[in-house]
Every structure is written in structure tokens, then in C-alpha cells.
RODO-561069 format. One record per residue: residue number from 1; residue in three letters; chain; z, x, y of N, C-alpha, C in turn. Coordinates in steps of 0.1 Angstrom, whole numbers, plus 5000, padded with zeros to 4 digits. Last residue first. Layout:
REM RODO-561069
NODE   n res chain  nup neast nnorth caup caeast canorth  cup ceast cnorth
NODE NUM ALA     A    Z     X      Y    Z      X       Y    Z     X      Y
...
***
This chain:
REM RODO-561069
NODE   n res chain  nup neast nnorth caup caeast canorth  cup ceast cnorth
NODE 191 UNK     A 4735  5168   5077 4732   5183    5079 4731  5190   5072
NODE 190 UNK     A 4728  5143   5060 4728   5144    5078 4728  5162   5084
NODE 189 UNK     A 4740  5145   5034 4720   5145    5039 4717  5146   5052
NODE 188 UNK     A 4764  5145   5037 4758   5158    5034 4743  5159   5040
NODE 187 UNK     A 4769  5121   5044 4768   5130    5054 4768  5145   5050
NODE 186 UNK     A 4760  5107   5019 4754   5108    5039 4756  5113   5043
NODE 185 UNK     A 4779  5119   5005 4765   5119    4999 4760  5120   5016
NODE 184 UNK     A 4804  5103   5015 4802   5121    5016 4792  5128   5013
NODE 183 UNK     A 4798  5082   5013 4801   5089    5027 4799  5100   5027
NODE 182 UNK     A 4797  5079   4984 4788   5075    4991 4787  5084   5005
NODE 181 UNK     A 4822  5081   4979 4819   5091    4975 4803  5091   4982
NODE 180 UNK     A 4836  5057   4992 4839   5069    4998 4832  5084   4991
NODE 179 UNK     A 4825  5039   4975 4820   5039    4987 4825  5053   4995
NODE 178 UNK     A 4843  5048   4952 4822   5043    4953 4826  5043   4967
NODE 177 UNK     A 4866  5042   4963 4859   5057    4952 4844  5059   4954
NODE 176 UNK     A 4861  5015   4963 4867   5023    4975 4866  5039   4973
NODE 175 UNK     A 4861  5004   4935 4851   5003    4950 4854  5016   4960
NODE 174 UNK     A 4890  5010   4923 4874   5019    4920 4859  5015   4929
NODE 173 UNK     A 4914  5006   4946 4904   5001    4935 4889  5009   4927
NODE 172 UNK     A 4944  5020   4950 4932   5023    4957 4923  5018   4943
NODE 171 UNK     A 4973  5006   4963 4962   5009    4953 4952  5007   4954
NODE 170 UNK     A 5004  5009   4985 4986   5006    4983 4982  5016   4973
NODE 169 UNK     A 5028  4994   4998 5024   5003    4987 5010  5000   4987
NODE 168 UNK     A 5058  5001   5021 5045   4999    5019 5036  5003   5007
NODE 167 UNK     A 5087  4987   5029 5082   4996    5017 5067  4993   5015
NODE 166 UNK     A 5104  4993   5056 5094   4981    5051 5087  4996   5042
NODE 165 UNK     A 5138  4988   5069 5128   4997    5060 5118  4984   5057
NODE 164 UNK     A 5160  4987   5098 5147   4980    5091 5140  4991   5085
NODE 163 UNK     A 5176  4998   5115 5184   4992    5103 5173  4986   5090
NODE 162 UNK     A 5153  5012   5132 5170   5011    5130 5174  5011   5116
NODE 161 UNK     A 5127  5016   5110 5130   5013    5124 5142  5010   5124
NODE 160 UNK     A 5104  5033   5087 5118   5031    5093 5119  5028   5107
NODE 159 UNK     A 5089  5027   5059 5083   5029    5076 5097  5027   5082
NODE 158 UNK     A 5080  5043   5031 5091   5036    5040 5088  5038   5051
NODE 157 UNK     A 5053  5041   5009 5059   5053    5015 5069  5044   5026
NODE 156 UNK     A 5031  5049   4977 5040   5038    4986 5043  5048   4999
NODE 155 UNK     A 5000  5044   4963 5008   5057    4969 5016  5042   4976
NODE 154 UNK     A 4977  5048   4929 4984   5038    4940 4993  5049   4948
NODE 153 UNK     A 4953  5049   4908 4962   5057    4917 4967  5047   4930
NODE 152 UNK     A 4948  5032   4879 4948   5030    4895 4956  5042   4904
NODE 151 UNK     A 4951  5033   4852 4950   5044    4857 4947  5042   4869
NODE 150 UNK     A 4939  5000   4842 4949   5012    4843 4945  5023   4847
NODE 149 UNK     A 4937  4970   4860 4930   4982    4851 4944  4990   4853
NODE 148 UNK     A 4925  4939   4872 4934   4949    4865 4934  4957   4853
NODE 147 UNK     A 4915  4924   4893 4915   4939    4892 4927  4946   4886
NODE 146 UNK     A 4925  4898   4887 4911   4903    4889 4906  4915   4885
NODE 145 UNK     A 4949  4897   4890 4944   4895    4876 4931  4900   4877
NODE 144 UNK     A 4967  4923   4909 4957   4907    4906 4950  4908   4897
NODE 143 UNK     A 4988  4944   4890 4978   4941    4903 4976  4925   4897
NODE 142 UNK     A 5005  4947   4872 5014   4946    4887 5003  4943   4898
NODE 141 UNK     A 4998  4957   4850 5004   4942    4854 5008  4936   4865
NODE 140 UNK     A 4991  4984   4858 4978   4970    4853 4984  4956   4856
NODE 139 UNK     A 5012  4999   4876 5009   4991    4864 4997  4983   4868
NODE 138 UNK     A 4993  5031   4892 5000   5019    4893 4999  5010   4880
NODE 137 UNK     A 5004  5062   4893 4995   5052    4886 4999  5041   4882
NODE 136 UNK     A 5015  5076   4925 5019   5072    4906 5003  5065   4902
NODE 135 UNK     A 5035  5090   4952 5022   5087    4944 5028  5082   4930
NODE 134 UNK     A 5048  5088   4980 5050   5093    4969 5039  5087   4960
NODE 133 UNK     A 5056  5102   5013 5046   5096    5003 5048  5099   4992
NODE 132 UNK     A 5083  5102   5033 5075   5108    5023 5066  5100   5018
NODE 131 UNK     A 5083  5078   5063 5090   5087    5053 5078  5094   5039
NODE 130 UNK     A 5075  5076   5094 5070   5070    5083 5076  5082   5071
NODE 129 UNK     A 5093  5052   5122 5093   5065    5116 5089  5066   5102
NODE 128 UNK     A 5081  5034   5147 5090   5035    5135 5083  5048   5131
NODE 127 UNK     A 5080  5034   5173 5098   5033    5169 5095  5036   5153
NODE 126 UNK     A 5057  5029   5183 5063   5040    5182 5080  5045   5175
NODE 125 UNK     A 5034  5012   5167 5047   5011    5169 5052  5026   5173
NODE 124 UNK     A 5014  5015   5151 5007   5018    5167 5024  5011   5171
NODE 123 UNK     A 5017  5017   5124 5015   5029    5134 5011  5028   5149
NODE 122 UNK     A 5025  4989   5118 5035   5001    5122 5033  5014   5125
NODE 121 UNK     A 5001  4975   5133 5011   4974    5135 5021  4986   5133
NODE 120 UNK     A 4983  4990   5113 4981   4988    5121 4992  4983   5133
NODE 119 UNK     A 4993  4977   5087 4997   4990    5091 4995  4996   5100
NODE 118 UNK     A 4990  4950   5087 5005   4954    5090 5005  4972   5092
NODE 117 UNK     A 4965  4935   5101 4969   4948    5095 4981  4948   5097
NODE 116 UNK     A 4958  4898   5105 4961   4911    5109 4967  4920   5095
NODE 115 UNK     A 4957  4875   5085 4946   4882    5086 4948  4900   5092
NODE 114 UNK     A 4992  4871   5092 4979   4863    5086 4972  4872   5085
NODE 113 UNK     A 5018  4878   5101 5004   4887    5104 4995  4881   5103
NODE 112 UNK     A 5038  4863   5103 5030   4859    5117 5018  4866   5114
NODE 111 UNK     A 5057  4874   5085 5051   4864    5085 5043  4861   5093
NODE 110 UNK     A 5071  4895   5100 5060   4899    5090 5053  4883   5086
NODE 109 UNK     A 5085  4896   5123 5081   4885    5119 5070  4890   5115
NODE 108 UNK     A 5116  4920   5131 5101   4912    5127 5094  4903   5120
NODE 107 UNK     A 5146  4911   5137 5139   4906    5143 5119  4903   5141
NODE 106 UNK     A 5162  4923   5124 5154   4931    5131 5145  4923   5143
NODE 105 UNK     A 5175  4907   5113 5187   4919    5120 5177  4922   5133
NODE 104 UNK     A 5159  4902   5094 5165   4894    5100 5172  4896   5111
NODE 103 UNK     A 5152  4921   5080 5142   4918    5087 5151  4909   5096
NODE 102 UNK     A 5176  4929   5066 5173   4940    5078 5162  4927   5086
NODE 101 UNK     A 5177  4906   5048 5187   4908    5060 5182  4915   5073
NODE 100 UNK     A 5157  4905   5036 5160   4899    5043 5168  4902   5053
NODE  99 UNK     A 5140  4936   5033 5147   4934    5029 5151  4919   5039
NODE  98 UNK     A 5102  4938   5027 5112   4947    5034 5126  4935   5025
NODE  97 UNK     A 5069  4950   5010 5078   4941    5010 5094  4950   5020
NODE  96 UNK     A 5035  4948   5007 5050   4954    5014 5061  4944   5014
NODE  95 UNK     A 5008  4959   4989 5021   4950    4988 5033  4958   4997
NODE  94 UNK     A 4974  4960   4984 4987   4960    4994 4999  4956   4987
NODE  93 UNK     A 4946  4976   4971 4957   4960    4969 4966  4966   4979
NODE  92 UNK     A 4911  4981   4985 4928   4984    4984 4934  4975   4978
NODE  91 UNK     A 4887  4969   4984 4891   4983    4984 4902  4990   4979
NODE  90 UNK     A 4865  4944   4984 4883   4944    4979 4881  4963   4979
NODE  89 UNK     A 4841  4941   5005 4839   4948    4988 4858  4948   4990
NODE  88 UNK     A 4831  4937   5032 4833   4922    5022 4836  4928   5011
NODE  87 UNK     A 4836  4966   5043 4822   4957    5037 4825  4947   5033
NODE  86 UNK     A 4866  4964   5027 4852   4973    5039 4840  4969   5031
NODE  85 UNK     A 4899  4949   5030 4886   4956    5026 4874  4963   5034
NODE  84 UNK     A 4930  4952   5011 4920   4955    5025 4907  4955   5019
NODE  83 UNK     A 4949  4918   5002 4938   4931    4998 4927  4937   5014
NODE  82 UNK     A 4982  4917   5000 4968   4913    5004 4957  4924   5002
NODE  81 UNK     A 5015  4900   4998 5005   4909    4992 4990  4907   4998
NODE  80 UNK     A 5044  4903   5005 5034   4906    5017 5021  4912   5005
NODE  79 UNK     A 5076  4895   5008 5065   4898    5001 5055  4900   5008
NODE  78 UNK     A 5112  4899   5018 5099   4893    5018 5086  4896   5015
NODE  77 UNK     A 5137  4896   4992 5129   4899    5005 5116  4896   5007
NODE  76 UNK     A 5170  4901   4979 5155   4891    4979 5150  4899   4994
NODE  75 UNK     A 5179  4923   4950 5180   4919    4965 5163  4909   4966
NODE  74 UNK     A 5178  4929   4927 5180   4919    4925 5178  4913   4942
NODE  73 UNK     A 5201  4958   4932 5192   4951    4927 5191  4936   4922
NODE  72 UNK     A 5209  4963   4967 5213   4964    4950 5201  4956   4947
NODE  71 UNK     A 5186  4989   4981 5193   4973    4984 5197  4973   4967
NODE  70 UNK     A 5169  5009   4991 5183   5010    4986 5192  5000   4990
NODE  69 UNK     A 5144  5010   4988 5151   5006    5000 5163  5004   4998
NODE  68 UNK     A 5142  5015   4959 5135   5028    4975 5140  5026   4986
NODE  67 UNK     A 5152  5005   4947 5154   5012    4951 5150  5022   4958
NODE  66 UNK     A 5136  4976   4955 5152   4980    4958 5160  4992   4960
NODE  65 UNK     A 5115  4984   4943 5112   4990    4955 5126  4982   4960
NODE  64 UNK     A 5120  4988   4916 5117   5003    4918 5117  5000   4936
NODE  63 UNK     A 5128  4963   4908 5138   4970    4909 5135  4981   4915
NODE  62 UNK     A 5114  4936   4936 5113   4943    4920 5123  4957   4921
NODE  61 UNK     A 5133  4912   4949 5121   4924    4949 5122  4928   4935
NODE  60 UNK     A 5131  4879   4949 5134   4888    4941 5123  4897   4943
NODE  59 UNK     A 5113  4866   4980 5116   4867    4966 5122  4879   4961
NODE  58 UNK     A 5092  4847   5007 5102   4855    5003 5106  4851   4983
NODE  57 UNK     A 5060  4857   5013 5070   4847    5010 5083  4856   5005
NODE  56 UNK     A 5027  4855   5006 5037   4858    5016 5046  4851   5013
NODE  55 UNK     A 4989  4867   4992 5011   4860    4991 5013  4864   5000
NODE  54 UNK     A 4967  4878   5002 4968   4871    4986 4985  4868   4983
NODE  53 UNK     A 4947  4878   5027 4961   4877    5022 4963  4874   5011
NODE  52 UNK     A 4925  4903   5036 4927   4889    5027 4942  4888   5023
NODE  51 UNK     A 4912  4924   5063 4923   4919    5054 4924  4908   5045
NODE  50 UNK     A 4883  4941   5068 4894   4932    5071 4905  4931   5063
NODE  49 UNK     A 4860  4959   5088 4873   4961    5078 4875  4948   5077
NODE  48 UNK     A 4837  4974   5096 4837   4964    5089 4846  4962   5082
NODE  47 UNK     A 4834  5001   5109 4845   4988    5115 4837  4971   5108
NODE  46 UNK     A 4826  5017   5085 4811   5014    5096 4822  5000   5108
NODE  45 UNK     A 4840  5024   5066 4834   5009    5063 4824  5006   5077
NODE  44 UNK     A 4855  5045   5074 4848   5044    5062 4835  5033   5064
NODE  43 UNK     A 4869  5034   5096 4861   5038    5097 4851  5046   5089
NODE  42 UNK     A 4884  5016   5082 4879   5013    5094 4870  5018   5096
NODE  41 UNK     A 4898  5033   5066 4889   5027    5062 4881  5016   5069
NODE  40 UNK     A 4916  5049   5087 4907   5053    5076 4895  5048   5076
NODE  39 UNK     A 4931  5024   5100 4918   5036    5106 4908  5043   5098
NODE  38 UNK     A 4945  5020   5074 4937   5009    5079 4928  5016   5091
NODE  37 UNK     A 4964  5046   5073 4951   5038    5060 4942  5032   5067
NODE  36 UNK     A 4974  5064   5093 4969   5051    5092 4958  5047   5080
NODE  35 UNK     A 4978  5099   5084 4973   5088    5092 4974  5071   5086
NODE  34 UNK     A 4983  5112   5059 4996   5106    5067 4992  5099   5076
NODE  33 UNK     A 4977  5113   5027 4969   5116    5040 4978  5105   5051
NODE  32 UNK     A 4974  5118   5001 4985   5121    5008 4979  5122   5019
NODE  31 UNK     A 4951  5099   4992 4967   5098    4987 4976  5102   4992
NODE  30 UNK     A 4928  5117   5000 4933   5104    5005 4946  5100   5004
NODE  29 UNK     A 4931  5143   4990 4934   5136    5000 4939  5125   5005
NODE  28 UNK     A 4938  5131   4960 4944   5141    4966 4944  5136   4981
NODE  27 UNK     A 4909  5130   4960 4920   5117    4952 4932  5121   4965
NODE  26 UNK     A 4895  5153   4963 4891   5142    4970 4902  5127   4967
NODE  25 UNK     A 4906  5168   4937 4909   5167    4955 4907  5158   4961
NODE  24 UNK     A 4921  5146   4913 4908   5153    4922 4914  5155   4934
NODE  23 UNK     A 4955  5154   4910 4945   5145    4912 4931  5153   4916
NODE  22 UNK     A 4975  5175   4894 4972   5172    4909 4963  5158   4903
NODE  21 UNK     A 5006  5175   4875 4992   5177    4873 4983  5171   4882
NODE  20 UNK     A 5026  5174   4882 5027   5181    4872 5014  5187   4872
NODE  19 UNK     A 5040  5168   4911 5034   5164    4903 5030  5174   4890
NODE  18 UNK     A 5065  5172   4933 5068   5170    4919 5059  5167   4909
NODE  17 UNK     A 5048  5177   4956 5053   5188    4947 5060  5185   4936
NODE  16 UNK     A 5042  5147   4964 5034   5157    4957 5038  5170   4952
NODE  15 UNK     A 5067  5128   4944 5060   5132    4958 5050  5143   4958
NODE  14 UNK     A 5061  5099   4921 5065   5115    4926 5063  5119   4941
NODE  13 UNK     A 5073  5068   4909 5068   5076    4920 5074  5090   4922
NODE  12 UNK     A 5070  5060   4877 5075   5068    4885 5066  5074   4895
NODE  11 UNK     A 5068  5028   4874 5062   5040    4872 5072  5047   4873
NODE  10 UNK     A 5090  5004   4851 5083   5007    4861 5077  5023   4856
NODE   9 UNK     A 5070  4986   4825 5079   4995    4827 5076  5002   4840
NODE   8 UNK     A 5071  4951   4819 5065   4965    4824 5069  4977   4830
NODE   7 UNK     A 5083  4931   4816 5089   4939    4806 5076  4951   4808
NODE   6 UNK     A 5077  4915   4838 5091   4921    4836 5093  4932   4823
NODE   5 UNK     A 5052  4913   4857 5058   4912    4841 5066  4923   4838
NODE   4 UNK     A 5042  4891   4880 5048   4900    4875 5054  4905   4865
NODE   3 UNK     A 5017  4875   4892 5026   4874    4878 5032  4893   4874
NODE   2 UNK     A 5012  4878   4928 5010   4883    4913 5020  4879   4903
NODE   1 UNK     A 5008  4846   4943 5017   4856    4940 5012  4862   4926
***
């Protein structure tokens, strides 16, 4: 589990017309890009994708994604952190976390993913319904000690099924910039 540090001020997530000031296009895209991440970079990566789980478990959510899932604060739920990658290279951090009760109501067993894509899962679900994207620069404190930097563009966004919200967040690592700027080098030289 990441060490979370409380006295980190959350961001603020915008949606894209609340931004002040865009991102590179190419940032841009990807960030607001409403397909499946995990196809994305599936097929960035030549289907050399996988997943690494880095936590599972249940705990105190953090205040900003209580209130996205509009649980009082302090609500427990379940964690879900792991890194996507392409090529063996860490791309993404992950973190989803839903609410006990709903999951419990719900019946999914986000515990069972191991290795599998949870996003892969809620897009190839037809019940669930995926809410606004909202973007920020994610805290330094908030990633794995590994990779922690500032200025990460990260994007969340709520996958709805009945009574069940699952708050998905991913930050995009400076690998994943490198290799997607690579893509666009090859397939300039291709025509």
C-alpha cells in the first residue's frame, strides 16, 4: 500500500471545460479519451500489456474519492492499486477504489482480479455506465515511492452499475509519453 500523506493537499479534479490552461494535445488526447485505457495500451505496446498489482484491501478512502462517490467521509472501501504496463516498462499507476457496502450490495468481487484488467472488465460490462473524466496533476505523495514526481497528469472518472460506483484513477508515468511519442515517430516513417 502507498504511504499516504495526510497532510497532502488534495488536487483538484477539473473536467475539461473547467481547465484554465489545456495540456499538449497529444496530453489532451489521451486524458480525455473515453475508450478503454487498457485497449489503448494494448495496443500501443504491440499486445504486450499487463498488469502488476501493487495493494488490495480494504481501508479508509481518502477524502477527494468519498467525494466523488459521495460516501461521508472517512467511508472504508476497497483499494485496488496496480501498475499497467507495455513492454515490461510501468506506464500507468492505477488506483480504484469502490465503497463497501455498494460492493457488497453488488455483489463484485474486485478481489478476484489478480493480474486481470479491471478496466477491461467494466468496459466489456454492458451495465455499467462511465461518468465525466476529470483531470489534475496528481500528488507526488500519492504515487509509489518509485515513481514519484510532480507534475504527473493523472485522470479519474465513476463507472456506475445500480447502487455500485467504482472510482477509477490513472497516472500516466513519463515511460508511457516515451513510448507513445515513439508510435507516432513509426508511423510517420511508415507513410
Amino acid at each position: 500500500m502507498i504511504q499516504q500523506n495526510s497532510a497532502c493537499p488534495p488536487p483538484e479534479w477539473l473536467l475539461r471545460e473547467q481547465l484554465i490552461q489545456a495540456p499538449a494535445p497529444v496530453v489532451d488526447e489521451w486524458l480525455f479519451h473515453e475508450d478503454s485505457l487498457t485497449r489503448r495500451l494494448t495496443r500501443l505496446s504491440d499486445n504486450s500489456f499487463s498488469v502488476t498489482p501493487l495493494f488490495e484491501g480494504w481501508q479508509p478512502l481518502r477524502a477527494d474519492e468519498c467525494a466523488a462517490l459521495q460516501l461521508p467521509a472517512g467511508s472504508e472501501g476497497w483499494v485496488r492499486e496496480v501498475y499497467l504496463l507495455g513492454r515490461e516498462q510501468k506506464w500507468v499507476f492505477a488506483r480504484s477504489v469502490a465503497s463497501r457496502a455498494a460492493l457488497e450490495e453488488d455483489g463484485l468481487h474486485m478481489d478476484e482480479l489478480g493480474t486481470r484488467s479491471l478496466g477491461e472488465l467494466l468496459f466489456s460490462d454492458q451495465a455499467f455506465a462511465r461518468g465525466q473524466l476529470q483531470i489534475c496533476q496528481y500528488p507526488a505523495a500519492w504515487l509509489p515511492e518509485a515513481d514519484t514526481a510532480s507534475g504527473l497528469w493523472g485522470r479519474r472518472s465513476c463507472f456506475l452499475r445500480g447502487t455500485l460506483s467504482i472510482l477509477v484513477a490513472e497516472v500516466f508515468l513519463p515511460t508511457v509519453w516515451r513510448a507513445i511519442a515513439q508510435d507516432a515517430d513509426s508511423n510517420k516513417e511508415r507513410h
